[in-house]
C-alpha positions as CSV (number, residue, x, y, z in Angstrom):
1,X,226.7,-124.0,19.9
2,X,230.4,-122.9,19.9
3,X,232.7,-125.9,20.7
4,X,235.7,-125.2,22.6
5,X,239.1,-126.6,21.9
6,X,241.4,-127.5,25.0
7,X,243.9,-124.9,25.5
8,X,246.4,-123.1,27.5
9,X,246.0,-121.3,30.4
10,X,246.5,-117.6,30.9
11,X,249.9,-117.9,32.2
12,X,250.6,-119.4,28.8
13,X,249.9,-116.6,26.9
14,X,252.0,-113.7,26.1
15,X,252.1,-110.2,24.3
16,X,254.0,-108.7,21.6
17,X,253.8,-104.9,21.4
18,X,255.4,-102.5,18.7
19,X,254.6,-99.2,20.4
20,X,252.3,-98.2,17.8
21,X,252.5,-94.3,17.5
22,X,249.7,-92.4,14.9
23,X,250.1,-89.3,13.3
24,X,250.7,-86.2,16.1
25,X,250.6,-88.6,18.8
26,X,253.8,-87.8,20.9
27,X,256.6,-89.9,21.2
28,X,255.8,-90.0,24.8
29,X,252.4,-90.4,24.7
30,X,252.8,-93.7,22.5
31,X,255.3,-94.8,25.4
32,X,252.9,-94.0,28.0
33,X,249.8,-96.4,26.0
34,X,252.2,-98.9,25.6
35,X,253.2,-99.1,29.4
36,X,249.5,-98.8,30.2
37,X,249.1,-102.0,28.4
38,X,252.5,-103.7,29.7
39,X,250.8,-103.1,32.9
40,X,247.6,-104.4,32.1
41,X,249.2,-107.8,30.8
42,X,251.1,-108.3,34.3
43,X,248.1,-108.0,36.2
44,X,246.1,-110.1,34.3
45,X,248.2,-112.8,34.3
46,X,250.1,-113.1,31.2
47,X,254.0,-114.5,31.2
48,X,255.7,-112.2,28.7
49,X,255.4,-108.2,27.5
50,X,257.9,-108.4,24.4
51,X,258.6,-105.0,22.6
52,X,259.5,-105.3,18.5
53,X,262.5,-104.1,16.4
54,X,261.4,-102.3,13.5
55,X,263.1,-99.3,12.0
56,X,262.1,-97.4,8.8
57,X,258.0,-98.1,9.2
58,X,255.6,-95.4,9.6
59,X,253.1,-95.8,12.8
60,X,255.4,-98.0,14.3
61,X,257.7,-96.3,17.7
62,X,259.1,-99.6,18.9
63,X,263.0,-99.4,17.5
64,X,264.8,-99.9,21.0
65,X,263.8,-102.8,22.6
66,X,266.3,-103.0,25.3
67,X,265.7,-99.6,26.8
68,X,262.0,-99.7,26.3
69,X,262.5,-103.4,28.3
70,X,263.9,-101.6,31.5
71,X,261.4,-98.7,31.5
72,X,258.4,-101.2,31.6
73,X,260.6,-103.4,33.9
74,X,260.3,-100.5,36.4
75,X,256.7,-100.1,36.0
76,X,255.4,-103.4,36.3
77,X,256.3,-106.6,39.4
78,X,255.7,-109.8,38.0
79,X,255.6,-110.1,34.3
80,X,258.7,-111.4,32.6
81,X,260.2,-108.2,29.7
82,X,262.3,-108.8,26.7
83,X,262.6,-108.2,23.1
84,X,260.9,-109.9,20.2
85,X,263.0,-109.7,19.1
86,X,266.3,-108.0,18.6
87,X,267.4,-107.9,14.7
88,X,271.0,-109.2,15.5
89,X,272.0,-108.6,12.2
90,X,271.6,-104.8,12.5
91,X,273.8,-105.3,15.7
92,X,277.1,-106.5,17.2
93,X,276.8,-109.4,19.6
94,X,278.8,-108.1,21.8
95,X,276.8,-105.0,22.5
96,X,273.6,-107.0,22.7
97,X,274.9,-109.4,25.2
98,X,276.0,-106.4,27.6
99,X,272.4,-104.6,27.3
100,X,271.0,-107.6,28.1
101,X,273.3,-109.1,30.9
102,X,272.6,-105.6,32.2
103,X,268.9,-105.9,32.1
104,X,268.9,-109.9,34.0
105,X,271.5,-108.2,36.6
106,X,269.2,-105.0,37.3
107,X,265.8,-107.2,37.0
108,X,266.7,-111.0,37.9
109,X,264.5,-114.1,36.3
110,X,262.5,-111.0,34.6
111,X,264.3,-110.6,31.4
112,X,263.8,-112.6,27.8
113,X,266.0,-111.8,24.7
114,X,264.6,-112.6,21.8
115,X,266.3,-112.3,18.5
116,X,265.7,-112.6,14.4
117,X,267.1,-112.0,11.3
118,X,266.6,-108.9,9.2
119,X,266.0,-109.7,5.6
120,X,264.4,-106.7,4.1
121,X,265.5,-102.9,5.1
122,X,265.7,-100.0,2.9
123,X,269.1,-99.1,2.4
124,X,269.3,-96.0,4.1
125,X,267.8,-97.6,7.0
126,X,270.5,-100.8,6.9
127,X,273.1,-98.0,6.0
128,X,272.3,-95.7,9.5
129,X,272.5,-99.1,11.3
130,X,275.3,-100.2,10.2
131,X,274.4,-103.3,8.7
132,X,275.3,-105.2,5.8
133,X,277.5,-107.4,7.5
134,X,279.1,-110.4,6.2
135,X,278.6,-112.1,9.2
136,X,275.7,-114.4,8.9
137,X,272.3,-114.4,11.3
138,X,273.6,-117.9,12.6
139,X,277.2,-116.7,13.2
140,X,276.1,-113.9,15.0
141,X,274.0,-116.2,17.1
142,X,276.8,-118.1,18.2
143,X,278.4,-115.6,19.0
144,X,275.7,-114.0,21.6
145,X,275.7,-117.1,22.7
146,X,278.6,-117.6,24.0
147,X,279.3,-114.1,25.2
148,X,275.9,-115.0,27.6
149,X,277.3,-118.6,28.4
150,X,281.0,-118.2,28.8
151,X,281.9,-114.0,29.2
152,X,283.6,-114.8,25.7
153,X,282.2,-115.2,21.9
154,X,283.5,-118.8,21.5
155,X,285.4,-118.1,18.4
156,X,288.4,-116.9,17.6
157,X,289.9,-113.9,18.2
158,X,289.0,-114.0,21.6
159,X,291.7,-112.0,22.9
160,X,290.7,-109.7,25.5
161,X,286.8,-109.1,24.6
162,X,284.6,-110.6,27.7
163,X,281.3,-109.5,28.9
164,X,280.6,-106.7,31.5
165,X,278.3,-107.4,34.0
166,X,278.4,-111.2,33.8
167,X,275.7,-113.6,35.9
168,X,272.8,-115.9,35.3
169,X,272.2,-115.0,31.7
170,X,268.6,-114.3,30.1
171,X,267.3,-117.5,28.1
172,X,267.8,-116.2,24.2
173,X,264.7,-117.3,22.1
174,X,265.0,-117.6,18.3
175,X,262.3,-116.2,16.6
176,X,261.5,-117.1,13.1
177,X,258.9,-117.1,10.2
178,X,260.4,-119.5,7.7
179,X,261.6,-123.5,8.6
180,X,265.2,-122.6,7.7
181,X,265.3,-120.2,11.0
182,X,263.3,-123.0,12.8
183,X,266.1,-125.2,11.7
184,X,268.7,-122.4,13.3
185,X,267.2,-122.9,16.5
186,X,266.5,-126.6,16.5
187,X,270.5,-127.1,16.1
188,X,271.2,-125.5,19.2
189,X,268.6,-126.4,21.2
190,X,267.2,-123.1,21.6
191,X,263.5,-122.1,22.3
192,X,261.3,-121.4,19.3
193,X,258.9,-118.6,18.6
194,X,256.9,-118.5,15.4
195,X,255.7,-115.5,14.1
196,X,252.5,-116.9,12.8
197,X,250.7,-113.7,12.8
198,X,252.7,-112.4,9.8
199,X,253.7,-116.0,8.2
200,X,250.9,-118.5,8.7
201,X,251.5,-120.4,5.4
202,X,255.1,-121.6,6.6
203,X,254.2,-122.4,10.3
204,X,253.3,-126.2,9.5
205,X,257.2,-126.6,7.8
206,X,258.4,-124.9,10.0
207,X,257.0,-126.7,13.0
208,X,258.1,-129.6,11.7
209,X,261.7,-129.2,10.9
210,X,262.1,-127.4,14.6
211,X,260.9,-130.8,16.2
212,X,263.2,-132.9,14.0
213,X,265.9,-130.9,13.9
214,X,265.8,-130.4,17.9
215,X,269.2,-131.4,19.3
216,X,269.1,-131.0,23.0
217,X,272.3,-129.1,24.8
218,X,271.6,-130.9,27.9
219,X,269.8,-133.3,29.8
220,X,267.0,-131.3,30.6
221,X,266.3,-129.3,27.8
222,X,263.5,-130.3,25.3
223,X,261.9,-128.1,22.4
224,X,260.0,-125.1,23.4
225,X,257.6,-123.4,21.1
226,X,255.6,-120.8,20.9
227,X,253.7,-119.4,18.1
228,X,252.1,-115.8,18.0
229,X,248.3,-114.8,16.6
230,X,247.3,-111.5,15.2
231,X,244.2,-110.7,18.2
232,X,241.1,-108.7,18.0
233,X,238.9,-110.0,20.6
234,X,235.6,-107.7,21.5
235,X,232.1,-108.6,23.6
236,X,230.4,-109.4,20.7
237,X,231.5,-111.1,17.2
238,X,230.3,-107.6,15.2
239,X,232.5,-105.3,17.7
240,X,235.9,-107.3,17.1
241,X,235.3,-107.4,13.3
242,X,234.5,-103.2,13.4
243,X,237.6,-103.0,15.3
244,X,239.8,-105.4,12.8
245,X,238.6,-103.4,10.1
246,X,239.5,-100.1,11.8
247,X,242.6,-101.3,12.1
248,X,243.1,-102.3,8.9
249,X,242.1,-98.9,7.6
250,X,244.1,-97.0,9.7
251,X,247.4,-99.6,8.7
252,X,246.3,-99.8,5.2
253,X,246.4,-95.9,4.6
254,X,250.0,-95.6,6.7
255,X,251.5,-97.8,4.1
256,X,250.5,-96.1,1.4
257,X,251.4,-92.4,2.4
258,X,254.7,-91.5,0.5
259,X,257.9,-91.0,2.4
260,X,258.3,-87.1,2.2
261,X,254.8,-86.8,3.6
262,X,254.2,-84.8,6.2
263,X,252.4,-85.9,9.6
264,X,249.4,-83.1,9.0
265,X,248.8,-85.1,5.9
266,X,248.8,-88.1,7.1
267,X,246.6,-87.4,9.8
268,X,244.3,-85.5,6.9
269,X,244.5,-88.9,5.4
270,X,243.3,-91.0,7.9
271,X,240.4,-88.7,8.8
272,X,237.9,-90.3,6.2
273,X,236.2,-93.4,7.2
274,X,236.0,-96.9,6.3
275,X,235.4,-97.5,2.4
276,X,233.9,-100.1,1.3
277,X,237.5,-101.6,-0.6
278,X,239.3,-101.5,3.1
279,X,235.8,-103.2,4.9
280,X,236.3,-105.9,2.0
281,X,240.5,-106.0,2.7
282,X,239.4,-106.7,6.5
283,X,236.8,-109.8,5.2
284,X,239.5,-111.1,3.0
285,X,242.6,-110.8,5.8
286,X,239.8,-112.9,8.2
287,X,240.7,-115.9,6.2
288,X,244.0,-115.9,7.1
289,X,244.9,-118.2,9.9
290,X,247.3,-116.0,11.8
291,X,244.6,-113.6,12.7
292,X,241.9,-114.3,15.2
293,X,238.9,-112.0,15.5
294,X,235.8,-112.4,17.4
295,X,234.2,-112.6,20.8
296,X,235.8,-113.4,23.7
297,X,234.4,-117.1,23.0
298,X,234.9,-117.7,19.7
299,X,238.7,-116.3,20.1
300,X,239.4,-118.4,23.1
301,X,238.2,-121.5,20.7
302,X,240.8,-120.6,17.9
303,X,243.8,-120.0,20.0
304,X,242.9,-123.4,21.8
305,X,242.7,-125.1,18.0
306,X,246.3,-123.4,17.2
307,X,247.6,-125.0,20.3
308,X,246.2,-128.7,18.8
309,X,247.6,-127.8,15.4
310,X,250.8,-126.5,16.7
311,X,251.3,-128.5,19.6
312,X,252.4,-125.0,21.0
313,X,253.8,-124.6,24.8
314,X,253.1,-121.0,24.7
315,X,251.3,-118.6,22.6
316,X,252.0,-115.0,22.3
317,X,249.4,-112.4,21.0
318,X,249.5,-109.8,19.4
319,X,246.9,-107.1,19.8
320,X,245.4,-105.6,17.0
321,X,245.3,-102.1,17.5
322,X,246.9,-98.7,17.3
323,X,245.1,-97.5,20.6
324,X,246.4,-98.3,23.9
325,X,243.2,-98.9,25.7
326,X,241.8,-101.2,22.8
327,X,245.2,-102.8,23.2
328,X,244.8,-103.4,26.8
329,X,240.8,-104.4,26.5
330,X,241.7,-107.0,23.5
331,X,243.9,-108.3,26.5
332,X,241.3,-108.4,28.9
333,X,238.4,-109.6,27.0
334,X,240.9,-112.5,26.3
335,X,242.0,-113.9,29.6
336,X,238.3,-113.5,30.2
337,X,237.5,-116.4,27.4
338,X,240.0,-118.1,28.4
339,X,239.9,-118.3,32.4
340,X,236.1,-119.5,31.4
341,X,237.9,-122.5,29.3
342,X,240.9,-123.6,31.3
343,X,242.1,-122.6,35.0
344,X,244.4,-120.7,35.4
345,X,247.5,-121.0,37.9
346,X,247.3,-119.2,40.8
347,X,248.7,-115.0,41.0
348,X,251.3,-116.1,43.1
349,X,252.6,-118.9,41.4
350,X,256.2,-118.3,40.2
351,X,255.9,-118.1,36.0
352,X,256.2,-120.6,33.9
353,X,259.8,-119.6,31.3
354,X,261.6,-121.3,28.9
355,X,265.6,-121.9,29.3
356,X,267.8,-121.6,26.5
């Protein structure tokens, strides 16, 4: 008999979406999944909808986190939007703050902003964006900071540069997948999201140095963490792992396709099924901790035991899944397991947010 570890409630979960797009899928049709399953999350319960940067990778739409934050923001009442996170060093604080003090203005108490460091981006990619600069991920973090706290950057020259469309400023969120970006956060007493699903080995470090390098910025702030989990939760133990392994093929072939390939051959590509090598890639990745597959039960048991490990406030999920309405059943078949675990709080209860 499965034993079930104490976790979170549903109003402690959240969801990180990249707008997956496949081969001949529409740009607007990807848009249209993912809102499906922004919309799914709110009514279910879940606290955050967070969209991805990524530039440069093939089956992967989300590359504009801030305008893809207002669309859902119009389509959906209660869930709080934001990005997880913006790659501040492929962008000028300045202009981040303004897109952002924009979005709380338009949307109030609705809007995150997440943000991490960029470390690897083809060239062409970091030279389109601008990047390379000599500023560094923490300096640029100060920066945003204090164009959200004060209308200025903090640091000199100030001269005439103040943020447009000034108010109550979204909480920033730092997220991270190695302890030196924990420690980033933990200095300036900023929130905390670990991206476990994609860096398992260094969450326990990194954990750690967040809670012992935690200085608080005022009396009432504390350490806030969250950590996210690769999901594939199904009705039955064999259906999630069929659909992990789908995934995986479908992921597994993307990567591979050459750069100059074109999106009739890719989609020629992916038209084979499973082979045995990719079915035994699936078994191997279920041995990594930042993944959780299985029934609605067994999944509800792991995220409760990375809760105990993590001493998380907050997990955020991850659905595993290039399909919108897999997406949005993954999400489902979720707060299912866990409404049968924990209670949640009621619909109407105002959500539970960090502050930075």
């Amino acid at each position: 008999m499965l034993t079930v570890a104490p976790g979170l409630p549903v109003s402690a979960h959240s969801v990180l979406d990249v707008v997956p797009q496949l081969p001949g899928q529409s740009a607007a049709a990807a848009l249209r999944e993912t809102a499906e399953v922004a919309l799914a999350a709110d009514d279910l319960g879940y606290r955050r909808f967070w969209l991805g940067e990524q530039h440069g990778v093939r089956g992967v739409g989300g590359a504009a986190p801030a305008v893809l934050a207002a669309v859902l923001a119009a389509r959906t009442d209660r869930i709080r939007l934001g990005a997880g996170g913006v790659l501040l060093t492929n962008h000028q604080p300045l202009v981040v703050a303004e897109q952002f003090a924009a979005l709380a203005a338009a949307y109030p108490s609705r809007i995150d902003l997440g943000v991490e460091e960029q470390r690897t981006v083809a060239p062409s990619t970091a030279a389109a964006l601008a990047g390379g600069a000599r500023d560094s991920f923490a300096q640029r973090l100060d920066e945003l900071c204090g164009f959200l706290r004060d209308g200025t950057p903090g640091r000199v020259p100030v001269g005439d540069v103040r943020l447009s469309l000034a108010g109550l400023p979204p909480p920033v969120f730092v997220l991270a997948d190695h302890p030196r970006t924990a420690v980033t956060a933990a200095v300036r007493g900023l929130p905390l999201f670990l991206a476990h699903h994609c860096a398992a080995a260094a969450t326990s470090a990194a954990v750690e140095a967040y809670r012992e390098h935690f200085q608080p910025t005022g009396p009432k702030v504390r350490p806030y963490l969250a950590v996210t989990a690769g999901v594939v939760a199904a009705d039955s133990e064999e259906e999630a792992m069929a659909r992990f392994a789908e995934y995986v093929r479908v992921k597994t072939r993307l990567a591979a396709a050459g750069p100059r390939v074109t999106s009739a051959e890719l989609t020629a590509l992916l038209d084979p099924p499973l082979t045995g090598r990719e079915r035994g890639r699936a078994e191997r990745l279920m041995d990594d901790h930042g993944y959780v597959v299985g029934s609605r039960a067994t999944v509800a048991a792991q995220l409760g035991e990375l809760v105990a490990s993590t001493t998380a406030d907050e997990v955020m999920l991850v659905p595993l899944a290039f399909d919108g309405l897999i997406r949005s059943a993954i999400l489902r078949t979720v707060a299912a397991g866990l409404t049968r675990i924990v209670r949640t709080v009621p619909r109407s209860a105002p959500p539970l947010i960090a502050t930075a």
